[in-house]
ZADO-1210 file (C-alpha; in nm, 4 decimals, padded with zeros to 6 digits):
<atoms>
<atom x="08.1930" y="20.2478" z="10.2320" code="UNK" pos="1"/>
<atom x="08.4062" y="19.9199" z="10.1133" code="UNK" pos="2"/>
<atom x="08.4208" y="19.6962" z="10.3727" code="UNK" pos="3"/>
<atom x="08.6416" y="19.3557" z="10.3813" code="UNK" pos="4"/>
<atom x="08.5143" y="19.0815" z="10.5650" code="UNK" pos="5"/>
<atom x="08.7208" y="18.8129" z="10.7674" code="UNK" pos="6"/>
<atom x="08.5583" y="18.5631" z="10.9485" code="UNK" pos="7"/>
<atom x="08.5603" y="18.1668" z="10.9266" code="UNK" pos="8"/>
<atom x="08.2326" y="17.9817" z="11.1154" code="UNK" pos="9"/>
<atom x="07.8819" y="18.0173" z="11.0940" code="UNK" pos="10"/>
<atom x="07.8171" y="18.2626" z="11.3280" code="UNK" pos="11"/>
<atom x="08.0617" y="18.4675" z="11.1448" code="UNK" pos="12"/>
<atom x="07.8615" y="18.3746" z="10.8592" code="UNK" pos="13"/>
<atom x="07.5587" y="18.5453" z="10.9758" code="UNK" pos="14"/>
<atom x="07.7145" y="18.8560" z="11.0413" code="UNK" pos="15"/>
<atom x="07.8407" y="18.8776" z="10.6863" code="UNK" pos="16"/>
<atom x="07.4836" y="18.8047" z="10.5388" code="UNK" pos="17"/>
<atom x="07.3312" y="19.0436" z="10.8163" code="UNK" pos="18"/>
<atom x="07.5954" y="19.3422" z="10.6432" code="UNK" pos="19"/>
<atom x="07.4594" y="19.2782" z="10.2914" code="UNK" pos="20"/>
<atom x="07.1146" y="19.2422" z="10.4003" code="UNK" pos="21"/>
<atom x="07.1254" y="19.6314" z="10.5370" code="UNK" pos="22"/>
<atom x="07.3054" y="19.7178" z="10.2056" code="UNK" pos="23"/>
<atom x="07.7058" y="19.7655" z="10.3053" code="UNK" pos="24"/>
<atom x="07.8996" y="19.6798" z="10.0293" code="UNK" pos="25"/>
<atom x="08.1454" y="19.4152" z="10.0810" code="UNK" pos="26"/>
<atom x="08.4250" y="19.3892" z="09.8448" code="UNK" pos="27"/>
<atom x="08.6028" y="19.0715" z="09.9707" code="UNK" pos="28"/>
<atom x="08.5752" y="18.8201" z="10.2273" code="UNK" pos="29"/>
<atom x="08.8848" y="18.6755" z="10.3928" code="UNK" pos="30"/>
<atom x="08.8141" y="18.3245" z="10.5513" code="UNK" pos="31"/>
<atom x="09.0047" y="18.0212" z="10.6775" code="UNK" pos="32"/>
<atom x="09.0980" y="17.7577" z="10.3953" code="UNK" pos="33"/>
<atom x="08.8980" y="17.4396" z="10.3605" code="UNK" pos="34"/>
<atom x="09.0132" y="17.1614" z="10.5820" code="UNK" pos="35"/>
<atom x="08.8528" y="16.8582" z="10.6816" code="UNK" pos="36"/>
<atom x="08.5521" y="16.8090" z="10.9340" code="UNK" pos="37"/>
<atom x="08.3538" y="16.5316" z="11.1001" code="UNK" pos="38"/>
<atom x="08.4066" y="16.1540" z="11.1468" code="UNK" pos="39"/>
<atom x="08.5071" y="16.0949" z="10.7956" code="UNK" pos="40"/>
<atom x="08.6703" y="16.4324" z="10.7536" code="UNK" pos="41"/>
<atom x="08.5680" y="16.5103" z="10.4504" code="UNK" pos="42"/>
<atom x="08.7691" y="16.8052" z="10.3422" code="UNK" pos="43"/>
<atom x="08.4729" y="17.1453" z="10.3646" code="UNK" pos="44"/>
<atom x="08.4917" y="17.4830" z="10.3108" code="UNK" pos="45"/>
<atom x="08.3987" y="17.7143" z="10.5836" code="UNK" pos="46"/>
<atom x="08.0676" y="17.8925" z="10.6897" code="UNK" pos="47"/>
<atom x="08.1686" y="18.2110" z="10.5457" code="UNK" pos="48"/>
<atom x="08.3572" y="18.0575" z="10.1995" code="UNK" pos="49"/>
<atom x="07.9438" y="17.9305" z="10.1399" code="UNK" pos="50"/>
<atom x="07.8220" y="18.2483" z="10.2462" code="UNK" pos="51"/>
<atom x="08.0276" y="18.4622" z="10.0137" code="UNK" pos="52"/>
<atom x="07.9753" y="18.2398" z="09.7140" code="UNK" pos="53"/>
<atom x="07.5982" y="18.2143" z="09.7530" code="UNK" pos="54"/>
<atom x="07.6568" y="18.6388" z="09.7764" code="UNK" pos="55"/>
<atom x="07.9075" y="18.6692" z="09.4967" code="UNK" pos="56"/>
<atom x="08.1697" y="18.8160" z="09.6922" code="UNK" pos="57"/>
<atom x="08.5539" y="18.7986" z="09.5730" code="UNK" pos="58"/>
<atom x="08.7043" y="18.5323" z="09.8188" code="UNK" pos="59"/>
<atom x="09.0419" y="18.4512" z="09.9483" code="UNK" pos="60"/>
<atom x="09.1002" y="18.1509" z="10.1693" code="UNK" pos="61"/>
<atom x="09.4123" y="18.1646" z="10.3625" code="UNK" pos="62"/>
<atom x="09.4767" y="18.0521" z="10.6982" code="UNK" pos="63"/>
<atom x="09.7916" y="18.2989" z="10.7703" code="UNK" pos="64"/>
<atom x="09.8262" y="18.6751" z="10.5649" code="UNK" pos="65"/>
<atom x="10.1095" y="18.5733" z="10.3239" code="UNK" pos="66"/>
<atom x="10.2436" y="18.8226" z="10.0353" code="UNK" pos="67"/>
<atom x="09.9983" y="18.6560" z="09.7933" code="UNK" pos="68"/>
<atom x="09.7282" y="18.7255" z="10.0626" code="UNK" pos="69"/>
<atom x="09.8503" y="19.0812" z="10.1386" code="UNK" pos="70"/>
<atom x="09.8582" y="19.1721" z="09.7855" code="UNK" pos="71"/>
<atom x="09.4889" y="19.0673" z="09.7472" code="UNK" pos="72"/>
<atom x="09.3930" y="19.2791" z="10.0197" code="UNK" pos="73"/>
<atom x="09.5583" y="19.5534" z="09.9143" code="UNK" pos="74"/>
<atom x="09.3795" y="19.5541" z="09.6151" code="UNK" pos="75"/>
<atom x="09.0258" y="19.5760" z="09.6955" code="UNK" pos="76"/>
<atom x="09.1021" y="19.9193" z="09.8497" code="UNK" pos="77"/>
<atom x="08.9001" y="19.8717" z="10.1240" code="UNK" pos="78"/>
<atom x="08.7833" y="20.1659" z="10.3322" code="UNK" pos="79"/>
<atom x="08.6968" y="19.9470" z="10.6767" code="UNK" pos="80"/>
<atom x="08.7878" y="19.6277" z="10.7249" code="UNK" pos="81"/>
<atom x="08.5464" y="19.4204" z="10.9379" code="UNK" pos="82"/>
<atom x="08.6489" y="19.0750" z="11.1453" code="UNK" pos="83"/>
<atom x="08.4637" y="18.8154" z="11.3218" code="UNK" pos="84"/>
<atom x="08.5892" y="18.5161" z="11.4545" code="UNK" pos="85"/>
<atom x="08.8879" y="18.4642" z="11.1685" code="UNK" pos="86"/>
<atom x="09.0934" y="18.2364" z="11.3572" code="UNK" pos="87"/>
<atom x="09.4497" y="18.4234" z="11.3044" code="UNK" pos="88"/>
<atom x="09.5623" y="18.7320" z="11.4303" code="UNK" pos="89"/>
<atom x="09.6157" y="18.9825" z="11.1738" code="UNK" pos="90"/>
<atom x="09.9795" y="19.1350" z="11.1502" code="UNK" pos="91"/>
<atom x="10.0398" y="19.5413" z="11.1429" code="UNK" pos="92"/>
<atom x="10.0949" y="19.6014" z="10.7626" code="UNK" pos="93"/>
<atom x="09.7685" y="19.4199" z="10.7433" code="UNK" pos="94"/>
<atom x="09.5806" y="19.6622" z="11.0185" code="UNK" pos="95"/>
<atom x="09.6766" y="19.9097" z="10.8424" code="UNK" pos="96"/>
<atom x="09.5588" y="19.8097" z="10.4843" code="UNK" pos="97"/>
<atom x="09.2068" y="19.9728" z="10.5149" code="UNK" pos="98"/>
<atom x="09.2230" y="20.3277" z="10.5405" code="UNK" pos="99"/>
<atom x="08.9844" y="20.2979" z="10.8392" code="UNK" pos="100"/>
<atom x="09.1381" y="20.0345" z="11.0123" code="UNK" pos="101"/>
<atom x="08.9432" y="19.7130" z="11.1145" code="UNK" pos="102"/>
<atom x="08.6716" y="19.6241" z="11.3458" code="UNK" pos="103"/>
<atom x="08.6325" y="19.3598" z="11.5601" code="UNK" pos="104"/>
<atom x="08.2863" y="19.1859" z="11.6529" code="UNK" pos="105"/>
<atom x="08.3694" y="19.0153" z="11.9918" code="UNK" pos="106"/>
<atom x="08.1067" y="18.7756" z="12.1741" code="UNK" pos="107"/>
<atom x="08.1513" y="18.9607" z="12.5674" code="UNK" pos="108"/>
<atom x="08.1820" y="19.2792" z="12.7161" code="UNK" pos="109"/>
<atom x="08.5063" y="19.3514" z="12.6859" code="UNK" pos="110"/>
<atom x="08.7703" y="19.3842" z="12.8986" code="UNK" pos="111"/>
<atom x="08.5775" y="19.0239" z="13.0402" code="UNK" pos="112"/>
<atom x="08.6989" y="18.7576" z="12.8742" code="UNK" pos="113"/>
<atom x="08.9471" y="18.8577" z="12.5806" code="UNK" pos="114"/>
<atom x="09.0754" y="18.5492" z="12.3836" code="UNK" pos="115"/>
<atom x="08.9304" y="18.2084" z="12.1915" code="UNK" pos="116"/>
<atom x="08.6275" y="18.1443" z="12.4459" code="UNK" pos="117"/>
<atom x="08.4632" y="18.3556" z="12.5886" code="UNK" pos="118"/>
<atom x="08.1473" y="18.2524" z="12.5525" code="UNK" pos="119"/>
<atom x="08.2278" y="17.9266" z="12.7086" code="UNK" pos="120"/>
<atom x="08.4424" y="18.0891" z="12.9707" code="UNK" pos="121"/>
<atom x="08.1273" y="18.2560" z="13.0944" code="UNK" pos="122"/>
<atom x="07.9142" y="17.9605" z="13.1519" code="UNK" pos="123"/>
<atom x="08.2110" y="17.8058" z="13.3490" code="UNK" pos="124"/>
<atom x="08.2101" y="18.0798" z="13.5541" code="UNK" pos="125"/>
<atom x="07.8650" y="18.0836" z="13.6173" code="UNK" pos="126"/>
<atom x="07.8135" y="18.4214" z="13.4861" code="UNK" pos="127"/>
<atom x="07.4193" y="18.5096" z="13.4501" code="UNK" pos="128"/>
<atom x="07.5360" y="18.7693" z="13.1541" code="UNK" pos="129"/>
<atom x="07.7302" y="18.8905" z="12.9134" code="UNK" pos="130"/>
<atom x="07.7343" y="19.0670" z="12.6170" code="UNK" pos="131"/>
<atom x="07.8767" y="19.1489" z="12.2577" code="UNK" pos="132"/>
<atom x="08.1353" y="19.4017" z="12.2025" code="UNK" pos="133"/>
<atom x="08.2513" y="19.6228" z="11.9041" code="UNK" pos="134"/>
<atom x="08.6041" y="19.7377" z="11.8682" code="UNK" pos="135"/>
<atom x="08.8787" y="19.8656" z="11.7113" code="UNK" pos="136"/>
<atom x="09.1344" y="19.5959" z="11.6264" code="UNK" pos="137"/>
<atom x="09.5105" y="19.6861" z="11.7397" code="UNK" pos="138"/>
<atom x="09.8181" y="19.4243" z="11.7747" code="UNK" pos="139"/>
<atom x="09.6615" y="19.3246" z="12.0917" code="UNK" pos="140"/>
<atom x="09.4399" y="19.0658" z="12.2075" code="UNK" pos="141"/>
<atom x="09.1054" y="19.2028" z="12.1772" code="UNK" pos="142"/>
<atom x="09.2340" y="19.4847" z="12.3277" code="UNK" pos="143"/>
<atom x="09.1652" y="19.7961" z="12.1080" code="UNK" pos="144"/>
<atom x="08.9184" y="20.0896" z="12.1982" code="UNK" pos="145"/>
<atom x="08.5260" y="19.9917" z="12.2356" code="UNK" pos="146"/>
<atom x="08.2801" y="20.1939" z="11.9677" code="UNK" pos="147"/>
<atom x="07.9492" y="19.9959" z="12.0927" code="UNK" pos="148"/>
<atom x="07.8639" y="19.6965" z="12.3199" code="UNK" pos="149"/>
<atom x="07.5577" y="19.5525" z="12.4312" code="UNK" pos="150"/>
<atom x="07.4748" y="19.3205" z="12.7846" code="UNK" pos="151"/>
<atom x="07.2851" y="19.0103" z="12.7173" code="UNK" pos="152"/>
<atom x="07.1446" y="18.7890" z="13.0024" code="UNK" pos="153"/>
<atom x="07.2737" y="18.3819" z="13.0086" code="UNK" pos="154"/>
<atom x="06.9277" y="18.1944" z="13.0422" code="UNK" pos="155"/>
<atom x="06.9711" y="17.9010" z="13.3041" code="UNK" pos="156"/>
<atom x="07.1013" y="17.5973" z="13.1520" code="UNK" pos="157"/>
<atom x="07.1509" y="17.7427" z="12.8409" code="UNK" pos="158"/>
<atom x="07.4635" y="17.5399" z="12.6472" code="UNK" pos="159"/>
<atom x="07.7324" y="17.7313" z="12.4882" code="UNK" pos="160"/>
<atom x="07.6223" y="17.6815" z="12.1088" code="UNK" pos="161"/>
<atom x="07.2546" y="17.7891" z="12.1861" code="UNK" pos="162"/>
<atom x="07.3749" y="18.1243" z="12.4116" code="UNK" pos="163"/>
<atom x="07.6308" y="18.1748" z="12.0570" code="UNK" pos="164"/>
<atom x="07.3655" y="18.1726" z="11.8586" code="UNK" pos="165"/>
<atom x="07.2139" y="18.4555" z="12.0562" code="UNK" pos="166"/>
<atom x="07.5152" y="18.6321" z="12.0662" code="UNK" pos="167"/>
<atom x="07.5693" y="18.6063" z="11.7118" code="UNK" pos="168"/>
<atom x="07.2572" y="18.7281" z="11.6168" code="UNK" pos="169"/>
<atom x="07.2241" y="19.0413" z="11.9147" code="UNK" pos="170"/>
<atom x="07.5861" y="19.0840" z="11.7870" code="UNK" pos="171"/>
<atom x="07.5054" y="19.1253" z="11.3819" code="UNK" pos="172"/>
<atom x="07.2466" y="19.3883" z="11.4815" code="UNK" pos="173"/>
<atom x="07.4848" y="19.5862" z="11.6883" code="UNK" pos="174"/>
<atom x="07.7461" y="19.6045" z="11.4263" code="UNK" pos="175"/>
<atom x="07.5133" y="19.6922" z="11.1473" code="UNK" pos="176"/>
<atom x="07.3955" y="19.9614" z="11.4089" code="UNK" pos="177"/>
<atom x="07.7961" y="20.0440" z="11.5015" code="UNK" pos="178"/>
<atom x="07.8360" y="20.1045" z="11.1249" code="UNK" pos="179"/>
<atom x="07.5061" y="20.3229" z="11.0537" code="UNK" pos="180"/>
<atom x="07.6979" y="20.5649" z="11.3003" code="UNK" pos="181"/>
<atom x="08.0308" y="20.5124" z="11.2522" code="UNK" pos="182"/>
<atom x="08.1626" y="20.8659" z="11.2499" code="UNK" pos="183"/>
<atom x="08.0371" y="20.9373" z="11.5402" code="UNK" pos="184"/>
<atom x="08.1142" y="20.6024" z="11.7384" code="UNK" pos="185"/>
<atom x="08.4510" y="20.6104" z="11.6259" code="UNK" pos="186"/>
<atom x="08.5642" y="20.9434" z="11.7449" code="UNK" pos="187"/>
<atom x="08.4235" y="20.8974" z="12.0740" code="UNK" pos="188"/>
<atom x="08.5579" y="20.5241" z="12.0924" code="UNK" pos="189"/>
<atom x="08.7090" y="20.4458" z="12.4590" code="UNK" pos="190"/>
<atom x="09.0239" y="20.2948" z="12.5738" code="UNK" pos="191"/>
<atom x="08.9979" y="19.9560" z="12.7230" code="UNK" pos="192"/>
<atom x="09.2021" y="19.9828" z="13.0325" code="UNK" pos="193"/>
<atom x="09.5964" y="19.9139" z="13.0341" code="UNK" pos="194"/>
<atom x="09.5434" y="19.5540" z="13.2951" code="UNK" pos="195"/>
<atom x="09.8197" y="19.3721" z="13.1462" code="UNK" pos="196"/>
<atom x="09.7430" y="19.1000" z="13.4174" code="UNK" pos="197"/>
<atom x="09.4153" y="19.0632" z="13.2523" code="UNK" pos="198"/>
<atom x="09.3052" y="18.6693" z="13.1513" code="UNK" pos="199"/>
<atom x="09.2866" y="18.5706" z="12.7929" code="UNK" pos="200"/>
<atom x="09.0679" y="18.2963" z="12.7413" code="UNK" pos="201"/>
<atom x="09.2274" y="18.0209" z="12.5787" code="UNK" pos="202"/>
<atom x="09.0936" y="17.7960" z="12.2945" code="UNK" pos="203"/>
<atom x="08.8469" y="17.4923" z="12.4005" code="UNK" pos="204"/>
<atom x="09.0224" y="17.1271" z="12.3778" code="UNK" pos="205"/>
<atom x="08.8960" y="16.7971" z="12.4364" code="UNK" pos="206"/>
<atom x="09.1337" y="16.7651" z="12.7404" code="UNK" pos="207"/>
<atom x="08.9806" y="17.0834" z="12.9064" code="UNK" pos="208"/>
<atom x="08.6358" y="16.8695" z="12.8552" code="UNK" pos="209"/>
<atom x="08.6814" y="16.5741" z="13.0546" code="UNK" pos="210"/>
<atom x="08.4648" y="16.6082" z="13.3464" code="UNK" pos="211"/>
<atom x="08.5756" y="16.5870" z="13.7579" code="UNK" pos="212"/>
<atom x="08.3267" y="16.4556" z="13.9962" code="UNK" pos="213"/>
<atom x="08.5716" y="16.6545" z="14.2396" code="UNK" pos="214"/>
<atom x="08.3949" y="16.9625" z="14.1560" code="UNK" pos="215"/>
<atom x="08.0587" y="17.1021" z="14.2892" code="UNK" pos="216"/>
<atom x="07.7613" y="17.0198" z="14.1575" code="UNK" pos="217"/>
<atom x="07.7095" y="17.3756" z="13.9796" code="UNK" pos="218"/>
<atom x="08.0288" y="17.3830" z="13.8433" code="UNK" pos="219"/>
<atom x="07.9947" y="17.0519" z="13.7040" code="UNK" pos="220"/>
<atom x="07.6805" y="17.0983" z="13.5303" code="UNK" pos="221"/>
<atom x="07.8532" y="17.4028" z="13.3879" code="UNK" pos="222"/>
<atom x="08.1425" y="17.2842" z="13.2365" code="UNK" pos="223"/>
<atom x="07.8449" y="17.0316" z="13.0246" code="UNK" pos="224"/>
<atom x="07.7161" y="17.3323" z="12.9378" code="UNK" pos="225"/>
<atom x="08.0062" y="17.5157" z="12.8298" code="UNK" pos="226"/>
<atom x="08.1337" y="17.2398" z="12.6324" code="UNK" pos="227"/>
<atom x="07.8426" y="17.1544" z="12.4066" code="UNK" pos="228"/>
<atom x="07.8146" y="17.1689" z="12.1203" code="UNK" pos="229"/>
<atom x="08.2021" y="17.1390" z="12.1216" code="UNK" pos="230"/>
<atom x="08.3796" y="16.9449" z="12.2178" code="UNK" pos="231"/>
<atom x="08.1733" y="16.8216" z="12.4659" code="UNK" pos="232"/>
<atom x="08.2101" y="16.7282" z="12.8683" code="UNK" pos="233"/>
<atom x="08.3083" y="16.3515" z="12.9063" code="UNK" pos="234"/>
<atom x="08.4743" y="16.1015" z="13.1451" code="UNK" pos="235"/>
<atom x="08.5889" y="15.7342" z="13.0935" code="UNK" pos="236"/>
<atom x="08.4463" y="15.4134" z="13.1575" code="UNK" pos="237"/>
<atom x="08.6443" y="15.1162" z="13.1603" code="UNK" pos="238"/>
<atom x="08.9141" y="15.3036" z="12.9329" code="UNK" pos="239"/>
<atom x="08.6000" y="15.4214" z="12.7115" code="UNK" pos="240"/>
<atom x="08.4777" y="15.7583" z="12.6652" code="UNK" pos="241"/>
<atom x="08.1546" y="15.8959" z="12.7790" code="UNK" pos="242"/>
<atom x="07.9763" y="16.2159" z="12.6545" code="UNK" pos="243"/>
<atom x="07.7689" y="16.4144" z="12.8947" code="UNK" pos="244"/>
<atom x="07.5418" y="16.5957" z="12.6405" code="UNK" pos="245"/>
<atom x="07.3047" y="16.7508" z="12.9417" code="UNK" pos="246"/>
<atom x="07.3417" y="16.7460" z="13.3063" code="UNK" pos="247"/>
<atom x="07.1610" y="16.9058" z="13.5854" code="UNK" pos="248"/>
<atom x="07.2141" y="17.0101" z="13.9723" code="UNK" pos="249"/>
<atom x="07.0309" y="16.7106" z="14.1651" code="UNK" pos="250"/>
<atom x="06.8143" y="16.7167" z="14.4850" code="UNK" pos="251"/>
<atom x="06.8823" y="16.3895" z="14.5527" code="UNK" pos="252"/>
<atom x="07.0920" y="16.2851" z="14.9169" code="UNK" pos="253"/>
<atom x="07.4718" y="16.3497" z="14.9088" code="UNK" pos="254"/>
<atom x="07.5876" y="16.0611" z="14.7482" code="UNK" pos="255"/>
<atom x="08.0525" y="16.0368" z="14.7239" code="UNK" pos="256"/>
<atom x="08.1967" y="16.1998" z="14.4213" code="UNK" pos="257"/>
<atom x="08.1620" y="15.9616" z="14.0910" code="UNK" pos="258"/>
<atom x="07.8916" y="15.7059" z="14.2922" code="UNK" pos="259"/>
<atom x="07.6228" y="15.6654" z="14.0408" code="UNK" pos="260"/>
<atom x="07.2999" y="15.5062" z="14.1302" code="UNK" pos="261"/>
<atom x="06.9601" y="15.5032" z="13.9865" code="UNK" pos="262"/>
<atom x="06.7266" y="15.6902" z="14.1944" code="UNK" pos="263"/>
<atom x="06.3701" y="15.7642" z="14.1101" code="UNK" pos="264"/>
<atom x="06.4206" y="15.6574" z="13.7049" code="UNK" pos="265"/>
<atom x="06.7277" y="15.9357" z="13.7178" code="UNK" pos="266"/>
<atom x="07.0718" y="15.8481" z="13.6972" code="UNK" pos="267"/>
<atom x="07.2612" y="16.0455" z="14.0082" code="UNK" pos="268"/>
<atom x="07.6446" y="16.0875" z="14.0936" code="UNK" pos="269"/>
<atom x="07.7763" y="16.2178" z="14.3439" code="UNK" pos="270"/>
<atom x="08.0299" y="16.5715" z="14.3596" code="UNK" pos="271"/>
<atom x="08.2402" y="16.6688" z="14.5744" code="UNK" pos="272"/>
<atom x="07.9531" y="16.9317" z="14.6992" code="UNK" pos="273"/>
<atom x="07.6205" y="16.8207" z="14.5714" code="UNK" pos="274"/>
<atom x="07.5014" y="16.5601" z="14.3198" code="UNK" pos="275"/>
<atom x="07.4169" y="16.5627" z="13.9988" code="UNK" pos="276"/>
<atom x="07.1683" y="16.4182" z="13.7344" code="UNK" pos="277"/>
<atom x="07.2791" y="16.2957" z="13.4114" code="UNK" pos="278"/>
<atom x="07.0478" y="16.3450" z="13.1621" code="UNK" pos="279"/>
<atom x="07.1626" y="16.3012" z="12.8507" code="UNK" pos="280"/>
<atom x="07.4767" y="16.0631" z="12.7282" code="UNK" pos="281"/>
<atom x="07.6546" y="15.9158" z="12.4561" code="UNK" pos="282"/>
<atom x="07.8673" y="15.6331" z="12.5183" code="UNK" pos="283"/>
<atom x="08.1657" y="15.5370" z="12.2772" code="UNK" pos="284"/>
<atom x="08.0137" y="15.4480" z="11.9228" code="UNK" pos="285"/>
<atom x="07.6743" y="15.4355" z="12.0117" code="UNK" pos="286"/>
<atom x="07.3639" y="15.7118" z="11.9882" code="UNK" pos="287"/>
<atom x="07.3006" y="16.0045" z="12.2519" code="UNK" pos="288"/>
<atom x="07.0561" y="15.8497" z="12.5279" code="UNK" pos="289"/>
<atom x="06.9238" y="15.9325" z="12.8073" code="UNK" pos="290"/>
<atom x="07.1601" y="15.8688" z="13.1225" code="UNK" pos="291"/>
<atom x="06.9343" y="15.6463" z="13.2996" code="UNK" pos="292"/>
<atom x="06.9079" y="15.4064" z="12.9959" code="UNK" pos="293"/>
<atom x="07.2592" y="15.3766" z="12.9544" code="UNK" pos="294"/>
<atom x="07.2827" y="15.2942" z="13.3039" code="UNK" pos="295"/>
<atom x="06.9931" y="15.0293" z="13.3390" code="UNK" pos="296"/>
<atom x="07.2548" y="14.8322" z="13.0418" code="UNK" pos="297"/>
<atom x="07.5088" y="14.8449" z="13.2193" code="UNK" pos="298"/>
<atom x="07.3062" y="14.6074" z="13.4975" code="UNK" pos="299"/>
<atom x="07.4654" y="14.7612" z="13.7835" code="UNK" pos="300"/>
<atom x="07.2845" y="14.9084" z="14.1303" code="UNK" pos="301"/>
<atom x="07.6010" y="15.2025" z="14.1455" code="UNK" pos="302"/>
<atom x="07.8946" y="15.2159" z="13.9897" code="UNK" pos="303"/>
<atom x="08.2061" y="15.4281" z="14.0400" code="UNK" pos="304"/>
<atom x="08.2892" y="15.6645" z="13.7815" code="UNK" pos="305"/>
<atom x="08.6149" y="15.8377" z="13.6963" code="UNK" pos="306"/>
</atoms>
């Protein structure tokens, strides 16, 4: 089988090397074109683009299918076509390029959480599992039939990037396993139901990050955790940001929502239902320390934060 690979970040990456690893022969690898990254963006190519060279697999970096794009694909004559986290939607003529279709590798149990983040829009939910999903790609939002999926339990404050990383690797498996039966997956492939009312998960921004001591305790601790690695939970002091790397649900006496005070060498603020503990911080152009550190600088007995 000639498969065609689209996918752009490392955990898409993984899944590609996973596929040659068990000996499917990928043809071409579709992936997101360089752009730049970190503080000094330095312009990078992606995961995958790294993956694919160190494998020798044809490349074509495009962030949109153009006619130039098209025509590459086209040419490879693909039998399946196989996507993970791409970051575009693919149009019709290109669904229809491989005479198989595609397949989608999708980090939930679908119909839950369709969309740009679903991983993180678990852990703000509170959700104690999940799963990976395989499925056949349509015009849709991850909305085509389901070959194969597979539950996977959340571990207790366990962030987004390090319940990904599970994903992505329970994920690989399952799709290497989805493709050792493909025949037979595919023709009994189910219909996700018609819910057109059904919430797509949206992507991640820093604005959607900025933390609320309005909210409970256990909603507050996970939004932290569904924000790191990216783009992490954060509120403002005295116009400056602050990044809440790791928080957790405190035992300490009610205190009013954004009170901080030290209490027993932790630094606690209150939430509208519950307190908190801040763990682990990073204030504005400085390292990640520990909350209570941060705080003892500041030379305050509580403080009001926002």
């Amino acid at each position: 089988m000639r498969i065609i690979f689209a996918g752009t970040p490392a955990n898409a990456a993984k899944t590609l090397e996973a596929l040659v690893d068990a000996g499917y022969n990928v043809v071409g690898v579709l992936t997101r074109s360089d752009a730049p990254t970190g503080r000094n963006s330095v312009v990078t190519e992606s995961a995958v683009a790294k993956m694919a060279s160190s494998l020798a697999i044809p490349m074509w970096k495009s962030n949109s299918i153009d006619e130039a794009a098209l025509n590459w694909i086209s040419g490879l004559n693909a039998d399946l076509g196989v996507i993970v986290a791409y970051g575009s939607i693919l149009r019709k003529e290109v669904l229809g390029i491989p005479s198989r279709g595609w397949i989608n590798l999708h980090y939930s149990l679908l119909p839950k959480y369709p969309g740009a983040s679903p991983v993180q829009q678990a852990i703000l939910e509170g959700a104690t599992s999940t799963g990976v999903s395989v499925f056949e790609l349509d015009e849709g939002v991850d909305s085509g039939p389901i070959l194969s999926a597979q539950e996977i339990d959340i571990k207790p404050n366990e962030s987004a990037g390090e319940l990904l990383e599970r994903l992505a690797d329970e994920g690989s498996k399952l799709l290497v396993r989805t493709l050792h039966e493909f025949d037979s997956l595919y023709s009994s492939r189910a219909a996700q139901p018609a819910d057109v009312g059904r919430a797509v998960t949206k992507k991640i921004t820093r604005s959607i990050a900025r933390l609320d001591f309005n909210l409970s305790a256990e909603k507050f601790v996970n939004k932290v955790r569904a924000m790191n690695p990216e783009p992490v939970a954060w509120f403002e002091l005295n116009s400056l940001p602050v990044r809440v790397l790791e928080a957790s649900v405190s035992g300490a006496t009610q205190l009013e929502p954004g009170i901080a005070k030290l209490d027993d060498s932790e630094l606690v603020v209150g939430c509208l239902a519950g307190s908190v503990v801040l763990k682990k911080v990073q204030p504005a152009g400085k390292k990640a320390m520990s909350g209570a550190d941060w705080f003892r600088g500041l030379r305050r007995d509580s403080l009001l934060l926002s």
